[in-house]
N, C-alpha and C positions, 0 to 999 in steps of 0.2 A: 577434451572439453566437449558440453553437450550442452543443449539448448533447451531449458526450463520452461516450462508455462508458469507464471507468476500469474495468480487469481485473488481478488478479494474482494471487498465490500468496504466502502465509509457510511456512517451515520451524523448526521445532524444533531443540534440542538431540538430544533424545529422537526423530526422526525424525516426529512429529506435524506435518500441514501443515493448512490451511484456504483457500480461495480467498477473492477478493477481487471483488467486482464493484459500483460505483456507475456511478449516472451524474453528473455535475458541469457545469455550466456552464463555456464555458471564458473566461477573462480576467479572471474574476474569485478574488480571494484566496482563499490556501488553505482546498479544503472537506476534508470528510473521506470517507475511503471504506472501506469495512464491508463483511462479511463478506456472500458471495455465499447468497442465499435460496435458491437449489437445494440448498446446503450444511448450513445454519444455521435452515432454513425463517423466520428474521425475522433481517432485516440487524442486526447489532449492530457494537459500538465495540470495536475487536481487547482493547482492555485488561478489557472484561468477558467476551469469548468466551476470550481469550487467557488471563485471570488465573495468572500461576506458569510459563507456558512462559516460556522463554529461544531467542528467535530469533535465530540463526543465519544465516540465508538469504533470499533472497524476491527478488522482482522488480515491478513495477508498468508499465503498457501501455496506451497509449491509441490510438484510429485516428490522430491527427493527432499536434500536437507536445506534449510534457508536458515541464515545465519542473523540476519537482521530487517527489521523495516521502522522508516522513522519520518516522520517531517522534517524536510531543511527548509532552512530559508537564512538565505546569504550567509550560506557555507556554514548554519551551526545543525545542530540537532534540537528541536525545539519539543518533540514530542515522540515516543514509541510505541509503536504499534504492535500489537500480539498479530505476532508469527510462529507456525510451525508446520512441520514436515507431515505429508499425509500422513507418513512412516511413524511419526513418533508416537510415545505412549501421550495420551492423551490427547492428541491431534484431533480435530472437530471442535473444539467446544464451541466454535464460532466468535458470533459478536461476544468485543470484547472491551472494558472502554479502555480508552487512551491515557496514559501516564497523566494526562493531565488535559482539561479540553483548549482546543486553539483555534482562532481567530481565523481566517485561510484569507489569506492576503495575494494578490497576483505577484508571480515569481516562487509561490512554493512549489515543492516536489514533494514527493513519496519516492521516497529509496531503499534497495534493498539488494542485500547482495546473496548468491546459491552459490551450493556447493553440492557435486554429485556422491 
């Protein structure tokens, strides 16, 4: 097992974004990844920095493979996020929008889970 940098970005309705950066262990169950400290100066949970946006957009990145990234909120899957591997074909294309746009309500995550 080896430890991932998880990167990304959210978008707004409102054009408001926030970066994203953890590090995760990878193969183990979905962790969660928090807003970037260069950004935020204390990593927090998108649904307490996020409170009241409605995202739109976003993308999730890791060096090796990432299997998934999603919105929970109380334990479902509410929205999906484009993920992919720097490795893979196609990898970059960036912002990208969201299966569907959502509400960010306090108590949600962004979750995702790597694999080496």
């Amino acid at each position: 097992m080896s430890v991932q940098v998880v990167q990304g970005v959210l978008k707004s309705s409102t054009g408001q974004s926030v970066p994203l950066s953890t590090s995760i262990t990878d193969g183990s169950d979905s962790q969660e990844v928090l807003t970037a400290t260069a950004f935020t100066v204390t990593a927090q949970s998108v649904g307490r920095y996020c409170d009241g946006w409605t995202l739109t957009h976003g993308w999730i990145s890791c060096a090796t493979n990432i299997v998934y990234a999603y919105v929970l909120r109380n334990g479902q899957n509410i929205a999906n996020i484009t993920s992919l591997s720097s490795n893979a074909i196609g990898g970059g294309k960036g912002m990208q929008p969201l299966s569907h746009p959502v509400r960010i309500i306090p108590g949600d995550q962004i979750l995702c889970r790597v694999q080496a």
